[in-house]
C-alpha positions as a printed NumPy array, in Angstrom:
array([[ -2.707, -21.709, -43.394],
       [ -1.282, -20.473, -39.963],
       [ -0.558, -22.903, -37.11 ],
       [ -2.895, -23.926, -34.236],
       [ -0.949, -22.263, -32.095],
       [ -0.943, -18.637, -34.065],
       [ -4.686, -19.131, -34.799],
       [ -5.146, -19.299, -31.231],
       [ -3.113, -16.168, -30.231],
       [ -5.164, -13.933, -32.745],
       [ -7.033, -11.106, -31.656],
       [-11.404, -11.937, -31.391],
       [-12.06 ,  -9.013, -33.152],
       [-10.525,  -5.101, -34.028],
       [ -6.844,  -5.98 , -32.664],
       [ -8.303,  -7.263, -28.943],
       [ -8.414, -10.384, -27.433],
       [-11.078, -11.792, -25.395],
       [-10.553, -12.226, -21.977],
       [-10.398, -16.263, -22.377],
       [ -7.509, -15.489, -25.125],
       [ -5.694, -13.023, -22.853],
       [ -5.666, -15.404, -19.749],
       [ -4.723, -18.62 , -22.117],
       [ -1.366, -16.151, -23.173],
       [ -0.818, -15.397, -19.816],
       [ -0.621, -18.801, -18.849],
       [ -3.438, -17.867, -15.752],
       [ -7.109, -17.904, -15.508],
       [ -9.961, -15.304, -16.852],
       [-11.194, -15.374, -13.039],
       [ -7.406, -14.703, -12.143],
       [ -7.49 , -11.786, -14.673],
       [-10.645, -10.495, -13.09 ],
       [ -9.335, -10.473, -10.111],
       [ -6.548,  -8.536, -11.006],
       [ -8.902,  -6.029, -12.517],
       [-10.832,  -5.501,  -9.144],
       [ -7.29 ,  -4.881,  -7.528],
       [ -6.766,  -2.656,  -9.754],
       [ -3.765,  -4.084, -11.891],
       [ -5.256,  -4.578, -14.84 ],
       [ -7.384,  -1.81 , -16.517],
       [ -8.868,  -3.697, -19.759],
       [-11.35 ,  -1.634, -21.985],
       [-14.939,  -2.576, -22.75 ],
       [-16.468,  -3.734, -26.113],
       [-19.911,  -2.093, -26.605],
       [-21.695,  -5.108, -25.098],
       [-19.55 ,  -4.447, -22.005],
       [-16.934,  -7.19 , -22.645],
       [-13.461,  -7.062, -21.52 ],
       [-11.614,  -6.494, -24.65 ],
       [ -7.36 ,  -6.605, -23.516],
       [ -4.841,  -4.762, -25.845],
       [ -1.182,  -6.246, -26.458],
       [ -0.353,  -3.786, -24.141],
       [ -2.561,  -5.407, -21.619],
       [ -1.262,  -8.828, -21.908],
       [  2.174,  -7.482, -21.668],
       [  0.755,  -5.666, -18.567],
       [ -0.815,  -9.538, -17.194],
       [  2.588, -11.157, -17.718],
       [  4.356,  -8.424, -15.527],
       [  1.349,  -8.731, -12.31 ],
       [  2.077, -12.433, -12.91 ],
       [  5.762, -12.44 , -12.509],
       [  5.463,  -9.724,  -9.785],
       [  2.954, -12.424,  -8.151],
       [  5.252, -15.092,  -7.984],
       [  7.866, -13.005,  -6.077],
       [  4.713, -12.718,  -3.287],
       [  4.414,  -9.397,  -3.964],
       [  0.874,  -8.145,  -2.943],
       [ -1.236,  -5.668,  -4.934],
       [ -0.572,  -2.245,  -3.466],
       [  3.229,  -3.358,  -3.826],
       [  2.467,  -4.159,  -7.167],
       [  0.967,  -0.869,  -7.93 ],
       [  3.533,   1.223,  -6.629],
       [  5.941,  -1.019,  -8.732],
       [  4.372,  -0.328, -12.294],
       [  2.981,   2.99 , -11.114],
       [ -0.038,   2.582, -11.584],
       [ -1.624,   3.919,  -8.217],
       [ -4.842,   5.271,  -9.72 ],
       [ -7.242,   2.668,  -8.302],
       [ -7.56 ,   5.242,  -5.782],
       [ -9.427,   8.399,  -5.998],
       [ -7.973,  11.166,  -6.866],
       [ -8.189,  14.275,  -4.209],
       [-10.794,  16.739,  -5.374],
       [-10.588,  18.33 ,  -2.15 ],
       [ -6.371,  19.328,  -1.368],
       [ -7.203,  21.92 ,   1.658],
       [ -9.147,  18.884,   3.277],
       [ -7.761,  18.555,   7.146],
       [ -5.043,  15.384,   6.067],
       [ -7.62 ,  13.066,   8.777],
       [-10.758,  14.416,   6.933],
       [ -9.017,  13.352,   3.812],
       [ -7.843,   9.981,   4.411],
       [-11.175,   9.484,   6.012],
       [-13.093,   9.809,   3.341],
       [-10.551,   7.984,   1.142],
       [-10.694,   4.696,   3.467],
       [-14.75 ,   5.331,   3.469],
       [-14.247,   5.203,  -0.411],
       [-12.018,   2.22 ,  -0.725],
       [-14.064,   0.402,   1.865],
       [-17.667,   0.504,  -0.155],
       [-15.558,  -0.419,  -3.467],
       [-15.043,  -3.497,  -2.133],
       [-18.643,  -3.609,  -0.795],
       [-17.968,  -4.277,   2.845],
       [-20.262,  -2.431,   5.854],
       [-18.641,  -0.45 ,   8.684],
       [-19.69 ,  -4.014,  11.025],
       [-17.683,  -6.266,   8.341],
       [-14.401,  -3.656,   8.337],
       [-14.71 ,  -3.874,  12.002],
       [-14.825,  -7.479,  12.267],
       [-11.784,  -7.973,   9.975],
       [ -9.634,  -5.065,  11.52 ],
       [-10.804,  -5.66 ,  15.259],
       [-11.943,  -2.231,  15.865],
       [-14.568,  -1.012,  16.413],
       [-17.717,   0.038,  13.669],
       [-18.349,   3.211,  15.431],
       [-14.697,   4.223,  15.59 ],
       [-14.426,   3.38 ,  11.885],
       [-17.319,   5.479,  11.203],
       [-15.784,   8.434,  13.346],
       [-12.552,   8.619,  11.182],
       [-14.314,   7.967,   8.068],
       [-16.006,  11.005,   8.784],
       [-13.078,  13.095,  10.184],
       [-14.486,  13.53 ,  13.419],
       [-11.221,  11.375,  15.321],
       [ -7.998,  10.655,  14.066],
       [ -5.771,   7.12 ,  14.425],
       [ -3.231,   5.47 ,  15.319],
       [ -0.694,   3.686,  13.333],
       [ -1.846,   0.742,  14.407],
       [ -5.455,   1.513,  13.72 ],
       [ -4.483,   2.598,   9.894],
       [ -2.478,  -0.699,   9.326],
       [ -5.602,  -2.443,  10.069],
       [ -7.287,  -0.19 ,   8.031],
       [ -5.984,  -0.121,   5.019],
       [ -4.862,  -3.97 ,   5.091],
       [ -8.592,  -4.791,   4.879],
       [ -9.535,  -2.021,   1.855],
       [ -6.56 ,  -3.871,  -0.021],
       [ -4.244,  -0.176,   0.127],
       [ -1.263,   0.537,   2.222],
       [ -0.629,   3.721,   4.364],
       [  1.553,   4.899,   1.616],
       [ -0.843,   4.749,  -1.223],
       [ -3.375,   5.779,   1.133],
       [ -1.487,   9.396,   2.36 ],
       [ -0.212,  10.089,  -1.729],
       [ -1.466,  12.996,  -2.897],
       [ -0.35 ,  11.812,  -6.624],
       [  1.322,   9.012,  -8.144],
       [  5.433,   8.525,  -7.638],
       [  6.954,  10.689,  -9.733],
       [ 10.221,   9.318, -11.264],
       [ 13.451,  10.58 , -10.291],
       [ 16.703,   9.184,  -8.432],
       [ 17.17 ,  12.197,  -5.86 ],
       [ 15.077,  13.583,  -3.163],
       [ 16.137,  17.072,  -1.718],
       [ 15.769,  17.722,   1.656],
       [ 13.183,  20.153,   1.483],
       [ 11.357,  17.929,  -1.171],
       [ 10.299,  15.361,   0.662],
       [  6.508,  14.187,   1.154],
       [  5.783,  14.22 ,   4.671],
       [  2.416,  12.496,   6.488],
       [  2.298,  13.344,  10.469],
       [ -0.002,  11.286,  12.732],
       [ -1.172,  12.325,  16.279],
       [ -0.313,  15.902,  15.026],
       [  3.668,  16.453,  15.527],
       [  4.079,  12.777,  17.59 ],
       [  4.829,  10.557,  14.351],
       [  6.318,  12.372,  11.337],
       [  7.115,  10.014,   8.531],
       [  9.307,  11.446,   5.468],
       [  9.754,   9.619,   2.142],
       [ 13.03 ,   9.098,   0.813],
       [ 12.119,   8.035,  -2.772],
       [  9.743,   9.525,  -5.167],
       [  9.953,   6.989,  -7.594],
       [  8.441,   3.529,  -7.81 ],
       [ 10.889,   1.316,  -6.178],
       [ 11.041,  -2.53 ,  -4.015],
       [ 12.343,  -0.515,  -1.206],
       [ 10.059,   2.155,   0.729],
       [ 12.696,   4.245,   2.677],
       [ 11.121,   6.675,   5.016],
       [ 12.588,   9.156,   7.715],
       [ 10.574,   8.498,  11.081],
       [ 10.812,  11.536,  13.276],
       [  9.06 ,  10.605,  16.951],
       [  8.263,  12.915,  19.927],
       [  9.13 ,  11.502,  23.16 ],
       [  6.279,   9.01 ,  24.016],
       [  5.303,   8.561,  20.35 ],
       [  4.162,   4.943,  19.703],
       [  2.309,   2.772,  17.225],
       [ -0.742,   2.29 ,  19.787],
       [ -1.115,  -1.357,  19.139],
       [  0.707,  -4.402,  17.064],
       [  0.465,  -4.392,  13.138],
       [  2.32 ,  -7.025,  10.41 ],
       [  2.102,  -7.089,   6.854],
       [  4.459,  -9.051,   4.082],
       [  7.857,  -8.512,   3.781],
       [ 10.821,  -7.534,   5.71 ],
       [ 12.667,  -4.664,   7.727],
       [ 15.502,  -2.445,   9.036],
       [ 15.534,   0.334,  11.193],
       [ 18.46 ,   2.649,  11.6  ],
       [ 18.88 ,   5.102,  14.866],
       [ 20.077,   8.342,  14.157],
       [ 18.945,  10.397,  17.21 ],
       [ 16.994,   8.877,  20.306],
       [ 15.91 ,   6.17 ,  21.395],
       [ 13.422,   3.186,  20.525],
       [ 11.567,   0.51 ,  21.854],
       [ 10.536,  -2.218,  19.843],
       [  8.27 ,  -5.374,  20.177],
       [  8.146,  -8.065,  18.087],
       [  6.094, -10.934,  18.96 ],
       [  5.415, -12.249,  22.277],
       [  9.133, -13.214,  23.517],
       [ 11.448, -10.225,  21.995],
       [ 12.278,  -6.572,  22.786],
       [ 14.567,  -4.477,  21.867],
       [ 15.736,  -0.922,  23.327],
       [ 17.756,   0.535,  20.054],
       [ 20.117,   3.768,  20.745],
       [ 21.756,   6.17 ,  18.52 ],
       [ 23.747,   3.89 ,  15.998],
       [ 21.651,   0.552,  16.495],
       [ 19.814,  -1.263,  13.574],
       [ 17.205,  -3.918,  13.578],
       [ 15.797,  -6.433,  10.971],
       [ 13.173,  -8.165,  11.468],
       [ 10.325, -10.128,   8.891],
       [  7.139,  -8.009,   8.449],
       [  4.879, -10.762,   9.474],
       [  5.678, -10.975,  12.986],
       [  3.421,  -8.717,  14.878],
       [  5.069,  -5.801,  15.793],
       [  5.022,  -2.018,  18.047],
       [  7.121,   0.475,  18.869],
       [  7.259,   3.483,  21.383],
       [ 10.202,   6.409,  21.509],
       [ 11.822,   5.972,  24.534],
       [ 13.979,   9.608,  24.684],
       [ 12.919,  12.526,  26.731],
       [ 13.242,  14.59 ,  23.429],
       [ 12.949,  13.457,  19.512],
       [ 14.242,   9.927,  18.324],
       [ 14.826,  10.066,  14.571],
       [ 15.289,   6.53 ,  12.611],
       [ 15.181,   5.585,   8.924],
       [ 12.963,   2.815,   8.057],
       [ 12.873,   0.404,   5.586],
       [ 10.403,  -1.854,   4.008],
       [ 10.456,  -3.69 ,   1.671],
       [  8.867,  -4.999,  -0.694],
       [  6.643,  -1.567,  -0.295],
       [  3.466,  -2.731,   1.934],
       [  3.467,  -0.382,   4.897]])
């Protein structure tokens, strides 16, 4: 006869464990597990009757969100950790103007979690009918205004421009690199690293006057580099900082922060974040 403890580890039924069995291995909660289902971390299959039915894969899978968790890493950091961006939709429409596109995605992402354009708005602090306006394609956004954004649909601006998950691989060519602009030309962010890493390395290339248009934060921390220009930054209510060609700043991602390019032509700056939730 097997011990208690063995007994209790076997699989309900065809190699799977319930999701009561699964959360008891874990050393968490089914609700926990549910939760990291709707973030989408977890991607259990379904018994006939509908019932979460989780793999040894799938544990293994739990234990690595739960360790990840404990660092404070949130869930799109998480994601682009393990790779496993797919939670959101995939891009049936490439030749879609890039504000059309992430339009619809945040209109997408936003029902998913079942909140109305007056609900978004109350949690980001803009407004419903601008929300509706860029959901739709018909205005664009600032950085500021995406932050906000994706912070309440539970994505980051990363996940949110990726046309496909990280592929792996340690270099980036110059002429490979995945590039978002904002504002048209004004705020032209390059990626650094195609694979899923704790650092999100980007090349931020700013026209003169180019700005965030409002405070964001988010978890983690930061460094900026200058290589060309020059930038103002605020953080908080008591600091700012006027960096020139050579100048770096760290800072913690939770104090509020904005930025404007202070050069008459382009400032150019590498920016870090990690872990990755910008």
């Amino acid at each position: 006869m097997g011990s208690p403890e063995a007994s209790a580890a076997r699989p309900a039924t065809g190699g799977y464990l319930r999701i009561a069995e699964a959360a008891a291995m874990v050393g968490t909660s089914p609700s926990r597990l549910r939760q990291w289902e709707r973030e989408g971390l977890l991607r259990p299959s379904r018994g006939p009757g509908g019932q979460r039915r989780y793999a040894p894969r799938d544990v293994d899978l739990a234990r690595e969100v739960a360790r990840l968790r404990a660092e404070r890493l949130n869930a799109p950091a998480i994601r682009r950790l393990l790779a496993t961006s797919d939670e959101l939709p995939r891009d049936e429409h490439p030749h879609q103007p890039p504000a059309e596109r992430m339009g619809q995605r945040i209109r997408e992402l936003r029902l998913r979690r079942g909140l109305t354009l007056h609900e978004a708005a109350a949690r980001t602090g803009l407004s419903a009918s601008f929300i509706s306006s860029f959901e739709r394609g018909l205005s664009g956004a600032s950085l500021a205004a995406l932050h906000r954004l994706t912070a309440v649909c539970g994505t980051t601006l990363g996940e949110l421009t990726r046309e496909a998950p990280p592929t792996a691989g340690r270099v980036v060519r110059a002429g490979e690199r995945r590039v978002v602009e904002l504002g048209g030309p004004a705020i032209r962010m390059e990626d650094l690293s195609n694979a899923p890493t704790a650092l999100e390395g980007q090349l931020f290339v700013l026209a003169a006057g180019a700005r965030s248009n409002g405070w964001y934060a988010h978890p983690g921390e930061e460094l900026m580099f200058v290589l060309a220009g020059r930038l103002g930054v605020w953080l908080g209510d008591q600091e700012y900082y006027e960096l020139a060609e050579g100048d770096s700043l760290t800072f913690p991602s939770t104090l509020s922060h904005r930025f404007r390019a202070l050069a008459p032509s382009e400032t150019r700056l590498i920016w870090v974040n990690t872990p990755p939730t910008f």
